[in-house]
gemmi code that builds the backbone of each chain (N, CA, C; Angstrom):
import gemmi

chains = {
    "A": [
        ("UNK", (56.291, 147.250, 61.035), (56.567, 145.859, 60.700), (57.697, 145.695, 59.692)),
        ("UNK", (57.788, 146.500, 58.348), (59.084, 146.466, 57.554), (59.967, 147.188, 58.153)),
        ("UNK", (60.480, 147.661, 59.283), (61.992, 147.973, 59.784), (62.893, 146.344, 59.643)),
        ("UNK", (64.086, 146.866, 59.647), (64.669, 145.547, 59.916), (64.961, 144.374, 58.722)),
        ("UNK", (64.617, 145.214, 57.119), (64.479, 144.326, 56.331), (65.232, 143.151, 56.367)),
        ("UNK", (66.994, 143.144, 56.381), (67.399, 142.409, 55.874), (67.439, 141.348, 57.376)),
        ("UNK", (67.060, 141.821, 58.766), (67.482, 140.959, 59.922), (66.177, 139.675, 59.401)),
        ("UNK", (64.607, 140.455, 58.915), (63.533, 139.450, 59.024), (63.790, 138.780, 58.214)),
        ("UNK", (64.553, 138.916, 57.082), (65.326, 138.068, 55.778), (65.768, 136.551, 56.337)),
        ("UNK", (66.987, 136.972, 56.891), (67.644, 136.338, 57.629), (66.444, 135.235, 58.688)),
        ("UNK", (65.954, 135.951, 59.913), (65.531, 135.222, 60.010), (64.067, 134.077, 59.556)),
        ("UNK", (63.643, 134.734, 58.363), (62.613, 133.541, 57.816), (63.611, 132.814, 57.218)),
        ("UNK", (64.898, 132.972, 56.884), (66.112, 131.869, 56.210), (65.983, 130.654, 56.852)),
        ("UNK", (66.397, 131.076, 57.949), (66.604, 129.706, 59.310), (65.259, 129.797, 59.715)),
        ("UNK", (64.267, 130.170, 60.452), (63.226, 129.483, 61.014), (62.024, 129.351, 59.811)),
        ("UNK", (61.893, 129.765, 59.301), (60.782, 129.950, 57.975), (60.008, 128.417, 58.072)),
        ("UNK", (60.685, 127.749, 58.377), (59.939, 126.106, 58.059), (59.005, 125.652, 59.093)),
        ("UNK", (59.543, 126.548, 60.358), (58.850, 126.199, 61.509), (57.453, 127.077, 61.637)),
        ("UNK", (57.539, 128.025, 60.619), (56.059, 128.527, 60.713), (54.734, 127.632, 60.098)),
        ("UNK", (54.067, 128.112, 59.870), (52.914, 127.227, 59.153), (52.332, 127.804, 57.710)),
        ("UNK", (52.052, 127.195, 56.626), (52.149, 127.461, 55.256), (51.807, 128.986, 55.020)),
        ("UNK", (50.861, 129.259, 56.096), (49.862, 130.832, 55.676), (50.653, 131.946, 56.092)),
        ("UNK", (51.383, 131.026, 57.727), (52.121, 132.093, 58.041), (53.743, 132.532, 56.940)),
        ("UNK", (54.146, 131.381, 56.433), (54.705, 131.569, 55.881), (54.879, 132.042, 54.308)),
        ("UNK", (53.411, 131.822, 53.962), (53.288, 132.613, 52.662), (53.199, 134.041, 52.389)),
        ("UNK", (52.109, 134.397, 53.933), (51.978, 136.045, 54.033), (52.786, 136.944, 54.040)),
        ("UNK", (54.322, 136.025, 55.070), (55.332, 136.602, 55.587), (56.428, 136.649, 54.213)),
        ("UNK", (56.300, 136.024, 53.727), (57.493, 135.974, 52.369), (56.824, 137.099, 51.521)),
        ("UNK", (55.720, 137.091, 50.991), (55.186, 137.687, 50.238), (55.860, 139.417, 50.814)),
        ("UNK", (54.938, 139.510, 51.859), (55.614, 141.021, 52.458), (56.821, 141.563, 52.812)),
        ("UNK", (57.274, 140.841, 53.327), (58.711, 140.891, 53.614), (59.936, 140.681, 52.433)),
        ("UNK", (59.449, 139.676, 51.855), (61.055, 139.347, 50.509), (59.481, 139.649, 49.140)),
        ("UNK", (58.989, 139.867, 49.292), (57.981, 140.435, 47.706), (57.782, 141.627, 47.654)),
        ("UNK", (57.850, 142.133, 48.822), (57.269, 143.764, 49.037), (55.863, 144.037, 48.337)),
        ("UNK", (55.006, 142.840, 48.635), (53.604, 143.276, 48.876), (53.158, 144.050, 49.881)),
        ("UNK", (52.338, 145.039, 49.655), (51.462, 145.622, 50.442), (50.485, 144.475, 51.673)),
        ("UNK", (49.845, 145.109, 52.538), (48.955, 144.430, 53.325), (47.735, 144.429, 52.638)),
        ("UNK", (47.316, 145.057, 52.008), (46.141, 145.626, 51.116), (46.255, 144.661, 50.025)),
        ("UNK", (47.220, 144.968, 49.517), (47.870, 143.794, 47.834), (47.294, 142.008, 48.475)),
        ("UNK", (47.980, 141.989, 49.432), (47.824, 140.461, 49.781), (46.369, 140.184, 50.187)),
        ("UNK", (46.213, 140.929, 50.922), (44.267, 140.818, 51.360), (43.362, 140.366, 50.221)),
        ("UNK", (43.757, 141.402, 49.100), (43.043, 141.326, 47.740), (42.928, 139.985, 47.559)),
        ("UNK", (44.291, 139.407, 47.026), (44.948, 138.432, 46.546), (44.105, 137.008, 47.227)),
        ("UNK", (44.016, 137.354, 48.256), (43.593, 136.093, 49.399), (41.930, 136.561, 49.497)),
        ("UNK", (41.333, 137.042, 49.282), (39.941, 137.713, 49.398), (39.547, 137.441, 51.301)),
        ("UNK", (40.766, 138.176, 52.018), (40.466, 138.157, 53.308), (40.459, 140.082, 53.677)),
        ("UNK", (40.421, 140.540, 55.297), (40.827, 141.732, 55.318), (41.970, 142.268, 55.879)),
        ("UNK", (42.462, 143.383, 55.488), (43.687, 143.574, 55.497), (44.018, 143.486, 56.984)),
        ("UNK", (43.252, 143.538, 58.236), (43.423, 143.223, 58.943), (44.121, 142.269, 59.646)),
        ("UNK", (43.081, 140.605, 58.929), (43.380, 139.200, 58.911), (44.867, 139.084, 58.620)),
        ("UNK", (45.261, 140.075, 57.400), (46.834, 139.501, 56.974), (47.820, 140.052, 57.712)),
        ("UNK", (47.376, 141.168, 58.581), (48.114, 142.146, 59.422), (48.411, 140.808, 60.603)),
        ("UNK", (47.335, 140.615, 61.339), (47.489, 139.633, 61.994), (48.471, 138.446, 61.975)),
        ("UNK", (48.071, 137.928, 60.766), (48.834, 136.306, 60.436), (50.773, 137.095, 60.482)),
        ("UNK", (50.771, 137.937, 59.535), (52.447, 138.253, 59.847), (52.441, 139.083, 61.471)),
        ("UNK", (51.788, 139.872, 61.946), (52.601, 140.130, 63.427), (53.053, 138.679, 64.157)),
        ("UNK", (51.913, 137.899, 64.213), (52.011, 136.680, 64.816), (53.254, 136.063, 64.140)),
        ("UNK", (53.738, 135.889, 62.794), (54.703, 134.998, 62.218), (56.308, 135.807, 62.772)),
        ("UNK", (56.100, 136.926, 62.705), (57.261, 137.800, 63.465), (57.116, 138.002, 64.745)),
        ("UNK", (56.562, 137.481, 65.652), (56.745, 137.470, 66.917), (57.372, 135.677, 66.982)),
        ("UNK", (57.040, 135.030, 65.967), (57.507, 133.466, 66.396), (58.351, 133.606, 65.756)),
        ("UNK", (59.249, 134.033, 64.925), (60.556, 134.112, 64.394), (61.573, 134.671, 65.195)),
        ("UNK", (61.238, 136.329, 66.042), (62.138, 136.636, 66.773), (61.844, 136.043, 68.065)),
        ("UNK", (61.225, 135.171, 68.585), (61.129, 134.796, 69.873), (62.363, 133.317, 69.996)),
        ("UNK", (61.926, 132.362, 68.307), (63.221, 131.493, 67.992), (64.417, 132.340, 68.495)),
        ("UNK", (64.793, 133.439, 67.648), (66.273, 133.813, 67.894), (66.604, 134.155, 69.721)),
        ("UNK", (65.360, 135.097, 70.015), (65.983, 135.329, 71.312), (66.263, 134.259, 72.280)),
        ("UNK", (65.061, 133.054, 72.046), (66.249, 131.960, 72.510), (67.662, 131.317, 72.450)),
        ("UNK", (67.531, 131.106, 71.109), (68.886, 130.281, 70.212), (69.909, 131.379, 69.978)),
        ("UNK", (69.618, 132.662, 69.726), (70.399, 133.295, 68.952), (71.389, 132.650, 67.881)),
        ("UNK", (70.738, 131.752, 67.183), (71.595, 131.144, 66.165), (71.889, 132.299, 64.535)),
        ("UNK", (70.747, 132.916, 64.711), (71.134, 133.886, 63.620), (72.551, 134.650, 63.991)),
        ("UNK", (72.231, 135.344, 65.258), (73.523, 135.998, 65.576), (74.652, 135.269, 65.692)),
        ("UNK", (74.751, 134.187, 65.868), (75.871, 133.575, 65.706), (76.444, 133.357, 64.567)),
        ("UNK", (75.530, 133.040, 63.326), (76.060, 133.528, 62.028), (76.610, 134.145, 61.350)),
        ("UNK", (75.736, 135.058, 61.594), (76.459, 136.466, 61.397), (78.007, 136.287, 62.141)),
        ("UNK", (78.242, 136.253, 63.096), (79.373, 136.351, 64.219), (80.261, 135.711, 62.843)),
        ("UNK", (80.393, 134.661, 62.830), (81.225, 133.603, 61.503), (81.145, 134.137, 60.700)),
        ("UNK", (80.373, 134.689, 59.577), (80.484, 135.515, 58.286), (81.084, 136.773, 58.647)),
        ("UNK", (80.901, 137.335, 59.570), (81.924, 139.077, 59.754), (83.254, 138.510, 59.802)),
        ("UNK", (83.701, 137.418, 61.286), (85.101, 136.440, 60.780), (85.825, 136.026, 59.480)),
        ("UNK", (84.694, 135.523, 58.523), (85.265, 135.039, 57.275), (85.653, 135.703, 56.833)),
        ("UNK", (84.689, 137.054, 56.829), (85.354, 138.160, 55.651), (86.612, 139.210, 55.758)),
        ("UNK", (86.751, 138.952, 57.287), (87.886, 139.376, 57.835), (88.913, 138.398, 57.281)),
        ("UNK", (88.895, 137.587, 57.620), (89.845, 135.936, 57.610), (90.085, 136.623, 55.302)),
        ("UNK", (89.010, 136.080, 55.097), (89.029, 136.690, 53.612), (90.318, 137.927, 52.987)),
        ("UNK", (89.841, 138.989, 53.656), (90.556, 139.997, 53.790), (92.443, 139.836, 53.420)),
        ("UNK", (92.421, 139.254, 54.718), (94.127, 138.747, 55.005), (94.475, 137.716, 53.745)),
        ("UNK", (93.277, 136.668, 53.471), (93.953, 136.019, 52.504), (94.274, 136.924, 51.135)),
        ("UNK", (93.163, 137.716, 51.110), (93.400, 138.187, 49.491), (94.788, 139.038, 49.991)),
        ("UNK", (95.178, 139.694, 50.985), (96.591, 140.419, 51.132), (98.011, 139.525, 50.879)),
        ("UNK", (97.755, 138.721, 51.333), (99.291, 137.650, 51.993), (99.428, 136.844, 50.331)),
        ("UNK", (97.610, 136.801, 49.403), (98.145, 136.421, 48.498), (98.793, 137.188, 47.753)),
        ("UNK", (98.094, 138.611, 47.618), (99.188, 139.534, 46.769), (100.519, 139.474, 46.534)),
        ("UNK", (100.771, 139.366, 48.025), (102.132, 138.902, 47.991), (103.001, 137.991, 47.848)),
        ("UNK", (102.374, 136.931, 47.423), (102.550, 135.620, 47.129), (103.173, 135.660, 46.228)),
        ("UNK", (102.127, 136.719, 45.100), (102.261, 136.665, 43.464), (103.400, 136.889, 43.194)),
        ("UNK", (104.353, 137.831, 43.949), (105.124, 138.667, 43.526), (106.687, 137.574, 43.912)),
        ("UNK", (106.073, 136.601, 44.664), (107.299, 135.857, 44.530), (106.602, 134.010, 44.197)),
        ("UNK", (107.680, 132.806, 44.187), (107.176, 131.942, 43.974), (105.797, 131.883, 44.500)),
        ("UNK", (104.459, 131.073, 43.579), (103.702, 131.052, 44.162), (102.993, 129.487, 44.757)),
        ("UNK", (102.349, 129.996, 46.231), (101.932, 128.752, 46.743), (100.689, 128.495, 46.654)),
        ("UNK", (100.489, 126.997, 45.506), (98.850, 126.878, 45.494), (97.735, 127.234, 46.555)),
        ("UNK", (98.459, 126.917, 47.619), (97.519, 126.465, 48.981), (96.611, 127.869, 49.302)),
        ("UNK", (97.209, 128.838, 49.156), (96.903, 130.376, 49.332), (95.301, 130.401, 48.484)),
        ("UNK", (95.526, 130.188, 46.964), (94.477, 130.098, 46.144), (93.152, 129.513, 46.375)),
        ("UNK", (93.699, 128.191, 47.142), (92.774, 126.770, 47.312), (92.220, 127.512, 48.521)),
        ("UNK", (92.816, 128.446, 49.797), (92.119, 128.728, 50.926), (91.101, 130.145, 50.462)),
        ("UNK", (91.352, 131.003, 49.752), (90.662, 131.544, 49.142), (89.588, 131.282, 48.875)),
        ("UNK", (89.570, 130.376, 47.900), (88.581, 129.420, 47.116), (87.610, 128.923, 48.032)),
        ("UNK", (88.076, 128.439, 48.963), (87.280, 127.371, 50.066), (86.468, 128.755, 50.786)),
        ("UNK", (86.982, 129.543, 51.759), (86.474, 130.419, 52.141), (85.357, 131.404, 51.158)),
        ("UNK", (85.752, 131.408, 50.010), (84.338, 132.266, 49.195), (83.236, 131.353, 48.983)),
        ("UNK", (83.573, 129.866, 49.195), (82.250, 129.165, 48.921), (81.792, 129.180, 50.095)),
        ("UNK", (82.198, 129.370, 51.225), (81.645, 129.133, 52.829), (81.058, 130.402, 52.545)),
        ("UNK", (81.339, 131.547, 52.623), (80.802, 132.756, 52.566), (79.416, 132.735, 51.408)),
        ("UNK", (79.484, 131.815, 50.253), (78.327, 131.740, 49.541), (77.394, 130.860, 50.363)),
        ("UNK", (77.942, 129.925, 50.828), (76.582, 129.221, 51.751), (76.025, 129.374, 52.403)),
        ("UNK", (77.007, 130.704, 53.195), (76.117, 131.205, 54.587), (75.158, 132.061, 53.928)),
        ("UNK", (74.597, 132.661, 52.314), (74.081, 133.422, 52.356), (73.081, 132.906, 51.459)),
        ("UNK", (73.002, 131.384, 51.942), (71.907, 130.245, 51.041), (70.753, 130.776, 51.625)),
    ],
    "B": [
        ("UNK", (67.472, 105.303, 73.518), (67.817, 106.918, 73.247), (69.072, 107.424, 73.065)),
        ("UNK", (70.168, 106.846, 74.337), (71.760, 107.107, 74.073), (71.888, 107.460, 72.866)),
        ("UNK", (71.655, 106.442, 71.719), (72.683, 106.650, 70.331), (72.966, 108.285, 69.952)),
        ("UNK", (74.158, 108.212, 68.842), (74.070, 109.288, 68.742), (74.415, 110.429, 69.416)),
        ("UNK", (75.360, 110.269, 70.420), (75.337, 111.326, 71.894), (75.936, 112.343, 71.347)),
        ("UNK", (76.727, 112.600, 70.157), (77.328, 114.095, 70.072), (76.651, 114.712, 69.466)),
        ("UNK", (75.392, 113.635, 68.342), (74.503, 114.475, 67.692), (73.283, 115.329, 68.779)),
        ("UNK", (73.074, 114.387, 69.527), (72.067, 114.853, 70.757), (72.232, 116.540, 71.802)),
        ("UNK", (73.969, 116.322, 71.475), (74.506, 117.250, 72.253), (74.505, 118.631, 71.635)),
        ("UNK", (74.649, 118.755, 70.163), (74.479, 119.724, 69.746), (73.048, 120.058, 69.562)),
        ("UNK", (72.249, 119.083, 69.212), (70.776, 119.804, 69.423), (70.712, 120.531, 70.346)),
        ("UNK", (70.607, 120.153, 71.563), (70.953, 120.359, 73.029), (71.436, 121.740, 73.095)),
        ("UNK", (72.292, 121.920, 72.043), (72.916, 123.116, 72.642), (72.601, 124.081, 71.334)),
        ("UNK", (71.559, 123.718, 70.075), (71.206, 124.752, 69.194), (69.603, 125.580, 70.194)),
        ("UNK", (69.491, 123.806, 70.204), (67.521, 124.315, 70.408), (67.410, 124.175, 72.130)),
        ("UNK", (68.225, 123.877, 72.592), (67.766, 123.383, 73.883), (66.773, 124.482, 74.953)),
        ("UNK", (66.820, 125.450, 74.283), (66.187, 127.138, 74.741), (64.688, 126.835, 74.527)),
        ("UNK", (64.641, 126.130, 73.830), (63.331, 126.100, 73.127), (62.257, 124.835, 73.740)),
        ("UNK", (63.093, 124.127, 75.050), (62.478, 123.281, 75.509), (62.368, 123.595, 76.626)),
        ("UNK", (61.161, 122.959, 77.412), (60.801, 123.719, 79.023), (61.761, 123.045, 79.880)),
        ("UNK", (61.392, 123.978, 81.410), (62.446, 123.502, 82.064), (62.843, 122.411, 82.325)),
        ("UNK", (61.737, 121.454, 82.584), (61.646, 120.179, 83.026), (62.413, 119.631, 82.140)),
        ("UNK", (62.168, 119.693, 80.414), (62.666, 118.663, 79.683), (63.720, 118.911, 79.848)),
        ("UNK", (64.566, 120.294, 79.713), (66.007, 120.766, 79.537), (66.659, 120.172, 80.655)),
        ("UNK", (65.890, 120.070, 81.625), (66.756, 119.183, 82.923), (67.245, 117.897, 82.748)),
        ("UNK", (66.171, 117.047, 82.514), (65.983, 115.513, 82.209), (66.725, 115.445, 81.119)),
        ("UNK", (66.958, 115.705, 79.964), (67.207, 115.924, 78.999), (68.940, 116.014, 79.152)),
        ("UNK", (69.615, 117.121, 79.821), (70.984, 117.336, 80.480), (71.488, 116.753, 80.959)),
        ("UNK", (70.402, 115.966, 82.085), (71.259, 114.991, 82.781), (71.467, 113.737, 82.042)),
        ("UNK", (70.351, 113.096, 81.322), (70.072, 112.139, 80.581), (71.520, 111.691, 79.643)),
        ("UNK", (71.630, 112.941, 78.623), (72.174, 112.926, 77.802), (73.939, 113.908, 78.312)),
        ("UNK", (74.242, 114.377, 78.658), (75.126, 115.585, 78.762), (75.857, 114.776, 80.400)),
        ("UNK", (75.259, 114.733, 81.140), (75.654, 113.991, 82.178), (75.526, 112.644, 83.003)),
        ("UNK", (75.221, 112.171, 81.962), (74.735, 110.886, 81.782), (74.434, 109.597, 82.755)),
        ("UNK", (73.462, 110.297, 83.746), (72.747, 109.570, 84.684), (71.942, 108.655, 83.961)),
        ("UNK", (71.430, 107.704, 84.446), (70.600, 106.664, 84.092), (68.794, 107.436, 84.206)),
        ("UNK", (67.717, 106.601, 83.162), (66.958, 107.247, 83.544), (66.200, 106.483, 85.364)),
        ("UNK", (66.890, 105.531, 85.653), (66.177, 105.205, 87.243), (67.080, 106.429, 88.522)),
        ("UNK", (68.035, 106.741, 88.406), (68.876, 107.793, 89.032), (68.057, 109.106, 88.919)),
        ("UNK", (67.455, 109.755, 87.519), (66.927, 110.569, 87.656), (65.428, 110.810, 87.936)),
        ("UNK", (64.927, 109.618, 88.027), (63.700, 109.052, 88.666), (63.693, 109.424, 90.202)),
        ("UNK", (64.693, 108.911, 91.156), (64.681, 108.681, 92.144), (64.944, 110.184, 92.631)),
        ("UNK", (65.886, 110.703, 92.092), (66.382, 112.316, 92.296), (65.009, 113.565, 92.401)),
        ("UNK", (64.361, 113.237, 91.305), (62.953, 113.793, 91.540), (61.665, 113.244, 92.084)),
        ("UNK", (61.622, 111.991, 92.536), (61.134, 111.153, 93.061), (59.456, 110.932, 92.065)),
        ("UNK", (59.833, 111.106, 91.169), (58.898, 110.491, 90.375), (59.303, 109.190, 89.420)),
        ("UNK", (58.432, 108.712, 88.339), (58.342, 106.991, 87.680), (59.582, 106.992, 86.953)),
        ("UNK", (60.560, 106.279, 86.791), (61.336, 105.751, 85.640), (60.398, 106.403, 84.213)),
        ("UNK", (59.610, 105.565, 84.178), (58.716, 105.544, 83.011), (58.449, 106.644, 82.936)),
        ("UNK", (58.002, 108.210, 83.878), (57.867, 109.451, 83.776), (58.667, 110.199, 83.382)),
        ("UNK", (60.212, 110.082, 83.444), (61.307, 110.792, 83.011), (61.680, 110.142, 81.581)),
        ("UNK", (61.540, 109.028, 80.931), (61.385, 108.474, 80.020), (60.695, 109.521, 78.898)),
        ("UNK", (59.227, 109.474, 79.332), (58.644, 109.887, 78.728), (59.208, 111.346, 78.201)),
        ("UNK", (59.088, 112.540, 79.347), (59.633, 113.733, 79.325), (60.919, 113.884, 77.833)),
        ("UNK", (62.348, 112.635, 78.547), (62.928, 112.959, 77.267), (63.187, 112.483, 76.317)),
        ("UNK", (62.035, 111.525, 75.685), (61.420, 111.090, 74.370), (60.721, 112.208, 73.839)),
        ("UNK", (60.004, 113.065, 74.690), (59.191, 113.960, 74.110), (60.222, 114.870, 73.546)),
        ("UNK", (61.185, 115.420, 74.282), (62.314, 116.612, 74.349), (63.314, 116.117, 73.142)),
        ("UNK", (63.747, 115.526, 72.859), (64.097, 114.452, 71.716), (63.339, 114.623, 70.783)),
        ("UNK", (62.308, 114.340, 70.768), (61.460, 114.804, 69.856), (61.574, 116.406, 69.140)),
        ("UNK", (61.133, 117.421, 70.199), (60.916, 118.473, 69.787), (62.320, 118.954, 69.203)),
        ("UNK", (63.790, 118.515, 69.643), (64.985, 118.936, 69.093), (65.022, 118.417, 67.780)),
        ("UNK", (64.821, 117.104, 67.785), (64.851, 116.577, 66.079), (63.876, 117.309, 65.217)),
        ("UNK", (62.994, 117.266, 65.560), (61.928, 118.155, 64.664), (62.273, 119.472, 64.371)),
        ("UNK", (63.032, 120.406, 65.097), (63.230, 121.589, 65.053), (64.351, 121.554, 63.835)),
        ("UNK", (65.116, 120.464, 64.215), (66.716, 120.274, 63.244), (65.905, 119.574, 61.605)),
        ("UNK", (65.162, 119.257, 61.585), (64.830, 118.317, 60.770), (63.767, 119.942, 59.665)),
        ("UNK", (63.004, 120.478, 60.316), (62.598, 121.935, 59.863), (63.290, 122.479, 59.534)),
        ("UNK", (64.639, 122.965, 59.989), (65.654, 124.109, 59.889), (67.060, 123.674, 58.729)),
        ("UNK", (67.387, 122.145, 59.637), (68.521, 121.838, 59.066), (70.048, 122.701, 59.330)),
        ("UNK", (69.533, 123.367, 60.777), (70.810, 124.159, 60.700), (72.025, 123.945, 61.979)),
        ("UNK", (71.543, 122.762, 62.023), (72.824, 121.540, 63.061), (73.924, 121.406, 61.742)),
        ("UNK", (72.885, 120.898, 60.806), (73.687, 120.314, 59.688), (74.664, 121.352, 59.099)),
        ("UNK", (73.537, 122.475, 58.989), (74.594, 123.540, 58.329), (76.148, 124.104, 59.137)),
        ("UNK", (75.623, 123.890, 60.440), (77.010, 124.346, 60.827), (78.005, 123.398, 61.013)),
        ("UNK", (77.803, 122.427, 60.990), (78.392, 120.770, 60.919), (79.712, 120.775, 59.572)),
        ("UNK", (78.843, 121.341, 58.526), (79.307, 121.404, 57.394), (80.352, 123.208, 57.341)),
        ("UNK", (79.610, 123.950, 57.919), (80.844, 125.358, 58.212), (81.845, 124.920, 58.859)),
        ("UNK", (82.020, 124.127, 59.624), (82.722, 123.334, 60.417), (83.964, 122.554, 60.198)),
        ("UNK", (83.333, 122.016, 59.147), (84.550, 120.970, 58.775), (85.109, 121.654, 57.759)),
        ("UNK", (84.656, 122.044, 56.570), (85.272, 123.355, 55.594), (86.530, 123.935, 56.445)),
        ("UNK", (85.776, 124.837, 57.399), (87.403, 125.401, 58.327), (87.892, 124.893, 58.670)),
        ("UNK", (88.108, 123.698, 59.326), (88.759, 122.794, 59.584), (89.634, 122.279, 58.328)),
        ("UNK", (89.147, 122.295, 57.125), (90.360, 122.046, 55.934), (90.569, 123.297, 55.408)),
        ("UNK", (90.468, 124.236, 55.484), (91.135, 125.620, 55.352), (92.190, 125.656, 56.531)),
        ("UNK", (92.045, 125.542, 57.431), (93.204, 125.542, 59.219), (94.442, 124.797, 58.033)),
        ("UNK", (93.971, 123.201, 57.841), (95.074, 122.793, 57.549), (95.935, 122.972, 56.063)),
        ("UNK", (94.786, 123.756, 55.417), (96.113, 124.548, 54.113), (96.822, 125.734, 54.974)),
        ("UNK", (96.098, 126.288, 55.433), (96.760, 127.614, 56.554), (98.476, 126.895, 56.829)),
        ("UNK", (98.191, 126.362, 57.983), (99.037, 125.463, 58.405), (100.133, 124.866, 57.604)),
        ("UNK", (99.846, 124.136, 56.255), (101.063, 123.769, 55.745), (101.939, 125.639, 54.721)),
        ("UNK", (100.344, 126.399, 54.822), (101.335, 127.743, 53.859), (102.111, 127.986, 54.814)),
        ("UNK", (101.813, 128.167, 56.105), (102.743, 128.417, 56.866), (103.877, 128.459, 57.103)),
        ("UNK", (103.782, 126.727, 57.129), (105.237, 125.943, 57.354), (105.938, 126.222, 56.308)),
        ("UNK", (105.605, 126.616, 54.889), (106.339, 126.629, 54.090), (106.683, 128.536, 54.163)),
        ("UNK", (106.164, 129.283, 54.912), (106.465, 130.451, 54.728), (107.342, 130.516, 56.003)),
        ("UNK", (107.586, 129.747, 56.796), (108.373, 129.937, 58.225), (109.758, 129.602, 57.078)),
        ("UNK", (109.939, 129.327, 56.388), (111.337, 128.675, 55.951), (111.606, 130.131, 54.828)),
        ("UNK", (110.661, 131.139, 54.788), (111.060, 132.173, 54.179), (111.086, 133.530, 55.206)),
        ("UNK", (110.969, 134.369, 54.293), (110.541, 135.506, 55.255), (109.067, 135.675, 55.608)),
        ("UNK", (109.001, 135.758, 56.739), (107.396, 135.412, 57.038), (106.143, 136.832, 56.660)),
        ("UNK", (105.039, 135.880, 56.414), (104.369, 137.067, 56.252), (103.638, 136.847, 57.790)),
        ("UNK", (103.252, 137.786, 58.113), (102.717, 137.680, 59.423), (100.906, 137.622, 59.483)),
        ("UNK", (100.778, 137.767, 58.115), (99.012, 138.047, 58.166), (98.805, 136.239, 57.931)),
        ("UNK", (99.210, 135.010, 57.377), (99.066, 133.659, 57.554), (98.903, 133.171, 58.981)),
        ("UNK", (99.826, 133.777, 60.250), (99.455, 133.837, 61.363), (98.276, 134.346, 62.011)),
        ("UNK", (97.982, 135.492, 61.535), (96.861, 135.907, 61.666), (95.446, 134.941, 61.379)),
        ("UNK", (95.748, 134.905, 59.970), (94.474, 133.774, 59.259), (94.303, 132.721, 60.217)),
        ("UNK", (95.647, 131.892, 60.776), (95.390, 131.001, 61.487), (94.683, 131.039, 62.585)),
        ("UNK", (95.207, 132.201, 63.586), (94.502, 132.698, 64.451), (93.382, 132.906, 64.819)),
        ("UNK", (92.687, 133.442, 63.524), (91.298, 133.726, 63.468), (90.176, 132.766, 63.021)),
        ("UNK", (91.244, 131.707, 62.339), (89.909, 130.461, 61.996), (89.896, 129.662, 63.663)),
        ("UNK", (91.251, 129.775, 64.338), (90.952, 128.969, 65.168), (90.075, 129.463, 66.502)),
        ("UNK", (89.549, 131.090, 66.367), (89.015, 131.556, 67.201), (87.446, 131.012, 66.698)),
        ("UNK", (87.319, 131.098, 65.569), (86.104, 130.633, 64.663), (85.752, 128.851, 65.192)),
        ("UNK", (86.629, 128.777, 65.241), (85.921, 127.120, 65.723), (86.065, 126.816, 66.566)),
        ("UNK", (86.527, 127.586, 67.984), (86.160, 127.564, 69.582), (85.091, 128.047, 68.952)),
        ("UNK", (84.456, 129.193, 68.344), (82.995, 129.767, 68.769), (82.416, 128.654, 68.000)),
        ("UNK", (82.535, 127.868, 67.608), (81.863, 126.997, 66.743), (81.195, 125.889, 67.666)),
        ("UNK", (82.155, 125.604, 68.797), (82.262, 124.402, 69.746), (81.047, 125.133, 71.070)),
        ("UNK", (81.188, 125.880, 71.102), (80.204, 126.569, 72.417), (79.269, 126.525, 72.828)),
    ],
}
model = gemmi.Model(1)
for chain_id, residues in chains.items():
    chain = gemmi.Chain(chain_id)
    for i, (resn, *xyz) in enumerate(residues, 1):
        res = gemmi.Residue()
        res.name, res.seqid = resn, gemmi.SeqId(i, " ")
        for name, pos in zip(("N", "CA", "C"), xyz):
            atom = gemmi.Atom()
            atom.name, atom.element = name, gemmi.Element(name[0])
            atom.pos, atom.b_iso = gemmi.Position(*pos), 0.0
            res.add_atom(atom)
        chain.add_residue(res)
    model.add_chain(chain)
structure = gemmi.Structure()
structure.add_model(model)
structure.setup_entities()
């Protein structure tokens, strides 16, 4: 069940809301808390079983969202772009420096690192 | 129901996976190809009022999904960001065509505008 850390990340990001409170408490807890199944059972005075359950079920409805939508992967797709796109800007500005410089270079910079911070809201 | 048709369209095309066949039909034609709902009544030879229903329901389940997630919005908003990055691109450009060019600004351009065909899809 923890393979895959940062993909199940991702996707409780985007679908997380569409689960239901338990499923989504169990699943955060284990997944972004790195509780045990045992730890949470305690916690909840259920058996470790019960909590085994509630997250397989919450990760089968999270990746079943994507394999429809694949909207995660499409994300991703745009953030590997940006940082490429990124890339070139921080180059072309280097070279900017070295002769008159053009605000606009800075300002696209700028714009692109906040897109790159949002995608990783 | 009409209102709204480009917002409809991108639901349509985040979540539309996520709705059964029937609705995704009614739903396509309704909205995307924009038969009347008595045309698509007659086509399947069931009630006005039956295909109605179907994509009120389907309508439903897309808003709700967007309204959980919020991630129409989010890309709405990745969207237009690049879209004002294109056009600083664009004027560094113009002002670097009147020098010696750097060729990676072409590039940048290139690649946001591949970014927002995949954006449109």
């Amino acid at each position: 069940m923890k393979d895959q850390a940062l993909h199940m990340t991702m996707l409780y990001d985007f679908y997380g809301d569409l689960l239901t409170e338990r499923q989504r408490e169990f699943y955060d807890l284990y997944h972004n808390e790195d509780l045990s199944l045992a730890e949470i059972a305690e916690n909840y005075g259920i058996t470790r079983q019960g909590v085994r359950d509630v997250i397989i079920r919450a990760e089968a409805i999270l990746n079943d969202f994507e394999e429809k939508t694949g909207i995660v992967a499409r994300f991703l797709k745009v953030r590997t772009t940006l940082e490429e796109v990124q890339s070139l800007v921080e180059a072309a500005e280097e070279r900017n420096m070295s002769r008159s410089r053009d605000s606009r270079l800075t300002e696209i910079h700028s714009e692109i690192t906040s897109l790159l911070a949002g995608l990783e809201d």
